[in-house]
N, C-alpha and C positions, 0 to 999 in steps of 0.2 A: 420103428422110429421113436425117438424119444417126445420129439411135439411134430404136429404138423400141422398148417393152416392149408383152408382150402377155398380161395374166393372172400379172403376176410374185408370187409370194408370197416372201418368208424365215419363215421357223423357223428359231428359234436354242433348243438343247437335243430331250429325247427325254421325259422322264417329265412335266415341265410343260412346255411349249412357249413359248416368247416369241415373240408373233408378230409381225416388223415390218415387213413389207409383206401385204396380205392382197388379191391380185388386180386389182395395180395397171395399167392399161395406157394408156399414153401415148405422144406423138410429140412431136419435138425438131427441128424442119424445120433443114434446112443453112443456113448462114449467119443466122441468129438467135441472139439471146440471150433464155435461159428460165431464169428464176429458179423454186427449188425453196421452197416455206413452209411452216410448221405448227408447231405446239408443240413444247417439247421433246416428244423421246420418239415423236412423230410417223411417223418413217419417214427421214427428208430424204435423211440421209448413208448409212444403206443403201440407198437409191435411187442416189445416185451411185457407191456403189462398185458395185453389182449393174451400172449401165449401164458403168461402166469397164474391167468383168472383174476387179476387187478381189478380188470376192465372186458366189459363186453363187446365183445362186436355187433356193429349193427348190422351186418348180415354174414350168411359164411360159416364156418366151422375151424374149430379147434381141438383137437385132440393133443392129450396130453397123454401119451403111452397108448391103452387103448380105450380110455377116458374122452369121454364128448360132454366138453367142456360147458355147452350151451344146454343140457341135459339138468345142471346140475343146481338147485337152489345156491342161495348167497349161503349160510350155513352151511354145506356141502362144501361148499369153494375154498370157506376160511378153513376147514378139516383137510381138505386136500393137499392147499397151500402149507399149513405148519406141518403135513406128515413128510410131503413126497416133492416140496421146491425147498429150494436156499435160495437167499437174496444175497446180491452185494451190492451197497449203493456206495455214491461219489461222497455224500456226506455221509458216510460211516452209521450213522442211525443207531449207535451204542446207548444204555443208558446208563445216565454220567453215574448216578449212586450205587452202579453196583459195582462190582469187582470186576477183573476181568476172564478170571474165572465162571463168576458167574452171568457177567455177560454171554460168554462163549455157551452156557448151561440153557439159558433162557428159553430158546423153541422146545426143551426136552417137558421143563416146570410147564408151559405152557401146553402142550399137549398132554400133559398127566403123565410122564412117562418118566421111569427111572432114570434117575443122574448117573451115571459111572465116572466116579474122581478118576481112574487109570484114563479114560478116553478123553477123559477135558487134556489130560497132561499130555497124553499123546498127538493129541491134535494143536494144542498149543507147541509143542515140539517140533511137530510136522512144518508149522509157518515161521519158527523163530521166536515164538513169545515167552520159551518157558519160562524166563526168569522174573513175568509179570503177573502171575499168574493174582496173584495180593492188592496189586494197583488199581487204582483207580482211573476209566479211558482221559479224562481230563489230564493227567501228569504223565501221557503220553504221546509220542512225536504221532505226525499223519498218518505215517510209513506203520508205523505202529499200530495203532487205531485199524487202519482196515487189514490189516493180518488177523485182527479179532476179530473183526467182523467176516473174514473168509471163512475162519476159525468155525465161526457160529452158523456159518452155511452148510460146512459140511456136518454138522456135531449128528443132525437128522441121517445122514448116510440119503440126501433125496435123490430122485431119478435126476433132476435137472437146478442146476443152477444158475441163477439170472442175475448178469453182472450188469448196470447201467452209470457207464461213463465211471468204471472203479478207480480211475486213474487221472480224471481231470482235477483236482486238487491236491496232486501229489510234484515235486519236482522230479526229473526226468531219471535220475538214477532210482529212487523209491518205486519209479513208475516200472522201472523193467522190473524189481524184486516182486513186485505183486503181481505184475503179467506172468512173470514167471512161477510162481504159486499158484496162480491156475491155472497153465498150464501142467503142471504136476501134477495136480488135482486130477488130470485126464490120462495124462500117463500113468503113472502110479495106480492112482485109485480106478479107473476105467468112469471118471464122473461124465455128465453131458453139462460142458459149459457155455452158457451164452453171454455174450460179450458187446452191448451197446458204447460205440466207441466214435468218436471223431480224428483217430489217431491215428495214419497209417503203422507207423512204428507196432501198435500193439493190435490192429487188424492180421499184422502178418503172422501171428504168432500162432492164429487159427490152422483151421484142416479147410476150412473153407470162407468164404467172404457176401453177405449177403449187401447187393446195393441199393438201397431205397431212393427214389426221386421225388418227389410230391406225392407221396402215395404209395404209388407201385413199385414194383419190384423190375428195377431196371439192370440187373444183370447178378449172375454168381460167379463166383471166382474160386477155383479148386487151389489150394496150395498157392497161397496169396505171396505176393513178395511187398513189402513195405511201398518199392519204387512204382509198381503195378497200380496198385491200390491210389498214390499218391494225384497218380496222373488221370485217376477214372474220377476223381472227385473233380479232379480240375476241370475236365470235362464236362461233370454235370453242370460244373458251374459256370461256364460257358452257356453253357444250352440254355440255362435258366435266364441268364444276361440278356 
């Protein structure tokens, strides 16, 4: 397995408690893509930062490969994170002065490791950016912007990539080109992609479909279909009502 939780809860505070995972445990097999679902408020994106080492859980476990996550000092975590995770976020998280080259470069500078100018090009090639490579992310469209920020996910070649909602700032045709570059990312590359999403549309694109509810883990879905997905949300929110 690429990540696995096992009984994960958070608590966030001490005199009320906010609970937002409540003994959640699930598997994220290698080379698949698994979208995360549920209402707001749900759980989604402290799931992924709990599976990224963001964030700790307050009870439970996390393995990341065969990594026990809760073993590991906060130095240890940040070393982990820039070797063996990519991130893609909804706001793109670029920085504006650099190039987009060397945006896409960035985790390598950052972990001390050689640059290879062929694999920036290639990878910029791989999502459609080559002809940016000079630019600056500011004099670039959304659509844009987070094709370098994929870009920059994969440059580390990590076990696991973590997408959080990469497509709620994008219009709906930009939104399938980048669903669809990570998915490719899985085909192609054999990546492990995680996908926090509110979208049926881009849950179906998964191998499989994770449902959060207040907490817990109220259902998986094998080979999701957009319409599926659609109507389990409508459900939760029902129940919640």
């Amino acid at each position: 397995m690429a990540v696995a939780v096992d009984g994960v809860t958070r608590h966030y505070g001490r005199r009320r408690p906010v609970v937002a995972l409540a003994g959640v445990t699930a598997e994220f097999p290698r080379g698949s893509m698994i979208a995360v679902m549920g209402l707001s408020g749900s759980g989604k994106s402290t799931l992924l930062q709990v599976c990224a080492g963001l964030d700790r859980p307050t009870a439970g476990t996390v393995r990341l490969g065969g990594t026990d996550l809760g073993r590991l000092r906060q130095r240890q975590l940040a070393i982990l994170r820039r070797r063996r995770v990519g991130f893609v976020f909804q706001s793109f998280n670029l920085v504006p002065s650099l190039s987009v080259a060397e945006n896409i470069a960035l985790p390598l500078r950052l972990g001390h490791r050689r640059v290879d100018q062929s694999e920036i090009a290639r990878l910029a090639e791989l999502v459609g950016i080559s002809g940016q490579l000079r630019r600056l992310p500011g004099t670039l469209s959304g659509g844009q912007q987070q094709r370098v920020a994929i870009a920059r996910a994969l440059v580390t070649r990590p076990e696991v990539i973590f997408a959080d909602e990469p497509t709620a700032a994008l219009d709906p045709c930009t939104s399938d080109a980048v669903v669809a570059l990570l998915r490719q990312a899985t085909d192609t590359l054999d990546q492990t992609v995680v996908v926090v999403t509110h979208e049926p549309s881009v849950a179906a694109r998964a191998d499989r479909a994770l449902l959060l509810d207040s907490g817990r883990l109220a259902g998986v879905i094998e080979k999701p279909s957009a319409a599926e997905l659609a109507a389990s949300i409508r459900r939760l929110g029902r129940a919640a009502g």
